[in-house]
DOLOVO-151662 format. One record per residue: x, y, z of N, C-alpha, C in turn; residue in three letters. Coordinates in steps of 0.1 Angstrom, whole numbers, plus 5000, padded with zeros to 4 digits. Each point is the difference from the previous one (the first is absolute). Layout:
// residues N
XYZXYZXYZALA ...
END
This chain:
// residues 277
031844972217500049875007498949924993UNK 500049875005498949924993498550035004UNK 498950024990498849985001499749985016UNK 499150065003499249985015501350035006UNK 501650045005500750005005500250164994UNK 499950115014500050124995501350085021UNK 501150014989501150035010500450134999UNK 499550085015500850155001500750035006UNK 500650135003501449975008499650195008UNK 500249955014500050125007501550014999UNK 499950185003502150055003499250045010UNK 500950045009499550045014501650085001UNK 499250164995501150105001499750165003UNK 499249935012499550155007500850045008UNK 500749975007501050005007501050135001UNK 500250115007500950134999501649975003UNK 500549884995501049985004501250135007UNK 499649955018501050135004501149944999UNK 500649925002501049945007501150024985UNK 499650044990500750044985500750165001UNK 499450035012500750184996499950094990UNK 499149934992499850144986499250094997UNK 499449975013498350094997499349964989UNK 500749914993498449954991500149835003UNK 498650005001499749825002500949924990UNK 500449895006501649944991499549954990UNK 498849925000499749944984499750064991UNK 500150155002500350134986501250054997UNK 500449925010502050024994500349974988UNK 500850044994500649904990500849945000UNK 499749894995501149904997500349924987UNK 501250024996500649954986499050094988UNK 499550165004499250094990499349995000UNK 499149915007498450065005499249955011UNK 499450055008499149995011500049865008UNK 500349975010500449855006498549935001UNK 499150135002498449904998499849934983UNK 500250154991499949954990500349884992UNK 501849965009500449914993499249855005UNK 499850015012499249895002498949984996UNK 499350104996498349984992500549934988UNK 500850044992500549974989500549785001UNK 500650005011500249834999498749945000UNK 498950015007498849974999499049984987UNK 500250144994499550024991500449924988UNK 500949995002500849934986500349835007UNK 499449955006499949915002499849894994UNK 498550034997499449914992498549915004UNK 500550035017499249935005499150085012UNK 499950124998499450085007498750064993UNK 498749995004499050044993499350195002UNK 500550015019499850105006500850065006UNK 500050135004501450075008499750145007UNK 499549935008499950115017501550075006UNK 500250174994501050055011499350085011UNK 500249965010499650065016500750125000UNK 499750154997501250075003499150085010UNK 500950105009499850115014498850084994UNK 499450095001499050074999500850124993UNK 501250095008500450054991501249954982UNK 500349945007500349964979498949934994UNK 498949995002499149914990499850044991UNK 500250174999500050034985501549964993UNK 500750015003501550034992500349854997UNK 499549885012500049904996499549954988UNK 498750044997499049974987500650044990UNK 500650145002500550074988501649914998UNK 500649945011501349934996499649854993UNK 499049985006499749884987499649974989UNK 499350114998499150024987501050034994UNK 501150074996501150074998500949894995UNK 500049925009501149864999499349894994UNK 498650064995499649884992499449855004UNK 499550035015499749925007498650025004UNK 499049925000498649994999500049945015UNK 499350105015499849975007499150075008UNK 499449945008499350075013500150095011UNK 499950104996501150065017499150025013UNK 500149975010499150005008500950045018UNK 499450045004500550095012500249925012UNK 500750015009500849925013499350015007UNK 501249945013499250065012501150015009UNK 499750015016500750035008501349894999UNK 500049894998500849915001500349944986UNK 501449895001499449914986499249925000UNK 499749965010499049855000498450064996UNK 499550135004499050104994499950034987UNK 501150054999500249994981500049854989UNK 500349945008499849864991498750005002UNK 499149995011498849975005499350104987UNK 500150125001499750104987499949934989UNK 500750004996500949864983498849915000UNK 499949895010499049904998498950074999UNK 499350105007498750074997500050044983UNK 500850034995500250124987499949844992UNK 500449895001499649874990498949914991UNK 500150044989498750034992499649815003UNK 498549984999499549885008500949894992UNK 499949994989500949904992501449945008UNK 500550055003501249975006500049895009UNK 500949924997500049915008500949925008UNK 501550084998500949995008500750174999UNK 501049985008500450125006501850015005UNK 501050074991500950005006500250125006UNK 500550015007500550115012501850054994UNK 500250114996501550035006500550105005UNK 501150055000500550125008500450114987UNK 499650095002500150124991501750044997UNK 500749965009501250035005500949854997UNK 499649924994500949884992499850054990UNK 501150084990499850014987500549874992UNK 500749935003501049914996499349834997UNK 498750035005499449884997500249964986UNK 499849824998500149984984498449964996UNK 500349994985498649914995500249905003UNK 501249925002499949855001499549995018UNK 500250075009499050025010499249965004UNK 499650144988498750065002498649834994UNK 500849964986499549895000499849865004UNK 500649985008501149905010498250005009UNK 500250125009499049985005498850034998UNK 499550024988498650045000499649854992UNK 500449924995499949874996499849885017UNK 500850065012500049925010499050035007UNK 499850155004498849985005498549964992UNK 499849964989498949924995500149865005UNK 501149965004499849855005500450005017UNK 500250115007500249975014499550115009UNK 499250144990499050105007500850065008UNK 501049975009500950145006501649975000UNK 500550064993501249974995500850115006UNK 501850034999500850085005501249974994UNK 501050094992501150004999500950045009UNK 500649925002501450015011501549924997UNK 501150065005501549954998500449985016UNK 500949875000500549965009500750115005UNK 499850045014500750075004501949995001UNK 500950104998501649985003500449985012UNK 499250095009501150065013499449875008UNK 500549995009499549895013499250125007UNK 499149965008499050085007499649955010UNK 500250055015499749985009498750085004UNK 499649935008498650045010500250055010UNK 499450155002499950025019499149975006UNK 500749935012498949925009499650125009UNK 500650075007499250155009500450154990UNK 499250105003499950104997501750054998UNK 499850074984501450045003499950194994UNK 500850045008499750194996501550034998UNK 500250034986501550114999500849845000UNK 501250035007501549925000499849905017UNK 498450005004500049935014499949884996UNK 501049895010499849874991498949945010UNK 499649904988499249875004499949914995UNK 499749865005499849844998499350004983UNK 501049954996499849934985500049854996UNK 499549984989500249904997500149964984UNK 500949934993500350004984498549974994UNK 499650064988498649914993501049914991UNK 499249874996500649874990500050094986UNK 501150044994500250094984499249904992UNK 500049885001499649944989498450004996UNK 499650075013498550015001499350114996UNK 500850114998499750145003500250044984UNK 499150084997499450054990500050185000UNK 500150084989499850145000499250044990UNK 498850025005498650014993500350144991UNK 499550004989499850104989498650004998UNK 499850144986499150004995500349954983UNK 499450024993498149965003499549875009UNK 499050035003499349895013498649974986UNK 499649895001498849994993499249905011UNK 498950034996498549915006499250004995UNK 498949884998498550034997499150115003UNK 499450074993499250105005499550025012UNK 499249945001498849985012501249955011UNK 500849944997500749975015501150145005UNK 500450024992501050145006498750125004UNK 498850014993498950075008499649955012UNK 499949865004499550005011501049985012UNK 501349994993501250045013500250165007UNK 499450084984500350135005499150065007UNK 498549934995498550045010500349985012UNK 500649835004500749965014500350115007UNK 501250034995501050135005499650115006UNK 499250034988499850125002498749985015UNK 499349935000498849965007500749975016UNK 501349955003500849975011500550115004UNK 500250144990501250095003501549954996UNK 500149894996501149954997500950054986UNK 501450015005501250064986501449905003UNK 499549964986501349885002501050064987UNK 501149955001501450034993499949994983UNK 499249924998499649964985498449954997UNK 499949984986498249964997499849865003UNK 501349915005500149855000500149975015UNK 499850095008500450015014498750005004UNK 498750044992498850045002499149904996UNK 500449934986499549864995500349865011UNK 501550015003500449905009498849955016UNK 499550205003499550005007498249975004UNK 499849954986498549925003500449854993UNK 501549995002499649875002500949894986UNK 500150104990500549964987500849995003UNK 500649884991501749994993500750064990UNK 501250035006500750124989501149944992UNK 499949994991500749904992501550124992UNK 501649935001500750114998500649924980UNK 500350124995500449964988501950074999UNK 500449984990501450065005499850164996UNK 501050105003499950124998501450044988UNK 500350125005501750044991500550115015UNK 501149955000500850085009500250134996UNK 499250014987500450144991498750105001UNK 499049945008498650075002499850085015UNK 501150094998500450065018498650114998UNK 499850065013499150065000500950155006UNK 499650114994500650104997500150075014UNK 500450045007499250095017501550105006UNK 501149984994501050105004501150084984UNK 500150145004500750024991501549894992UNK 500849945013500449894997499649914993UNK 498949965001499149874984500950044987UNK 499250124999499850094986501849994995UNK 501050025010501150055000500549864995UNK 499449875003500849875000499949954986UNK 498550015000499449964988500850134988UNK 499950085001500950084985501449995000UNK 500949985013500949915002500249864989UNK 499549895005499749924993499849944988UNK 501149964995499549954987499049894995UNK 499350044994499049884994500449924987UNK 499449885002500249894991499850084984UNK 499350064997499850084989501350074992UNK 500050095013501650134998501049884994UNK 500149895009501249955000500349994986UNK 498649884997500149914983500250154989UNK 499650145003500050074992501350075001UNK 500750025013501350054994501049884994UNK 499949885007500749924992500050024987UNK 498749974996499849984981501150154997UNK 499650095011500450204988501849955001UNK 500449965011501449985001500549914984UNK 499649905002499949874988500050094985UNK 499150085003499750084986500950124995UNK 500650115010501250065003501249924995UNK 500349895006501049914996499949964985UNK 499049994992499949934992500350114988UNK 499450155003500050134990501450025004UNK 500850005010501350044999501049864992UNK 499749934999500949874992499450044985UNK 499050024998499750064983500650104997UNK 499750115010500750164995501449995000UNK 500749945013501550014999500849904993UNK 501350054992500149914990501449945007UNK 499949884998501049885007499849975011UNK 498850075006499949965016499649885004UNK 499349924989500149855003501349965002UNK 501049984990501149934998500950085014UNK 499750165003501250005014499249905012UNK 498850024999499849935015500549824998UNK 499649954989500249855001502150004998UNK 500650114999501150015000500350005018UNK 499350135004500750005012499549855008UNK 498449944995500149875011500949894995UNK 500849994988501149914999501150015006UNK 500250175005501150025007499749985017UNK 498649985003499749985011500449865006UNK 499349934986500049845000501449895000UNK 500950104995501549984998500749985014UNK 499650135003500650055013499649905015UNK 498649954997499549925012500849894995UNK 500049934984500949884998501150005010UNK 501050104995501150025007500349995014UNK 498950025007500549975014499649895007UNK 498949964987499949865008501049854994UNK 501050044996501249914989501050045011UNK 
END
């Protein structure tokens, strides 16, 4: 980053993901051949615009985590959790060497983030100090107005879609201001949903930037299942080209196979003549 402008990035991936079923915490899953934490250290890193890189991991993997980064070629801090995530971030900002002078926040469990992101917002929060990536929500979303348990109904009401927003990570902020939301916090007993729920709450404005519908955050074996499902923009352009290239070694190797195919589309071309005469 520029002179006097020194930007690090907490992962906040202490987390024992139960709700994954695998008995190992999900951001050591693999995905697309290596480690779902790993791959996310790696968008950071290769960023461009990252100076520092705090991973928050559980107490028990902090070794394995060190050894999966150093391993992956990634120069980082590992530093230990806590009971919650909003503790573990809290951790992250303590472990921030004084230089630092903003701070993005993300989920250990978005592997799918981009550089263009990642740089998107670390350029915004220099000019508006608490920033947030978010995509317009799809579904329509209604509000409960009383308590609702199971399938018991109760009084709703539609929220305005055009208003409604679905917060991602990374979150960035000014230093000193995401520390003194979290001192707040922590000082009230208070745990809110995100690091911008906590900023919001002494008072700051949270300014949103756009996100990618493609930056899901990983939490059921289903994710994992969708996303390798899924084809990416990459696969696509690269099997197209191999198809294109197949095509082009079979018209060399076989001999006349130019002249039958422009044969049979003259007989194709004939044939459509013909029924439209």
């Amino acid at each position: 980053m520029e002179k006097g402008r020194k930007i690090a990035v907490i992962i906040a991936a202490a987390g024992l993901g139960t709700r994954m079923g695998q008995g190992v915490p999900k951001q050591y899953l693999n995905i697309g051949g290596r480690p779902m934490l790993l791959q996310t250290a790696k968008a950071f890193a290769e960023s461009g615009v990252v100076d520092e890189l705090i991973v928050v991991a559980s107490e028990e993997w902090q070794a394995e985590t060190g050894a999966m980064l150093r391993n992956g070629g990634i120069c980082a801090t590992v530093v230990c959790g806590g009971a919650q995530r909003q503790d573990s971030v809290y951790a992250g900002l303590l472990a921030l060497s004084p230089e630092v002078t903003y701070v993005l926040i993300h989920d250990g469990a978005r592997p799918y983030v981009t550089p263009e992101n990642i740089r998107a917002i670390a350029l915004a929060v220099v000019e508006k100090s608490a920033v947030v990536c978010a995509v317009p929500v799809k579904d329509t979303i209604r509000r409960c107005v009383g308590p609702m348990e199971g399938l018991e109904q109760t009084d709703s009401v539609t929220m305005p879609r055009s208003e409604l927003y679905a917060v991602q990570t990374p979150q960035a902020f000014e230093k000193n201001l995401i520390l003194r939301a979290h001192e707040a916090a922590r000082e009230a007993g208070f745990y809110g949903t995100d690091d911008a729920v906590l900023v919001e709450r002494i008072g700051a404005r949270i300014y949103l930037i756009p996100g990618d519908y493609g930056n899901i955050k990983i939490t059921t074996k289903e994710d994992i299942q969708a996303q390798l499902l899924a084809p990416t923009s990459a696969y696509c352009a690269f099997h197209g080209a191999y198809r294109r290239w197949v095509r082009r070694r079979r018209r060399a190797t076989t001999p006349g196979a130019g002249q039958s195919r422009m044969a049979a589309k003259g007989r194709c071309g004939a044939k459509s003549a013909k029924k439209n005469t």
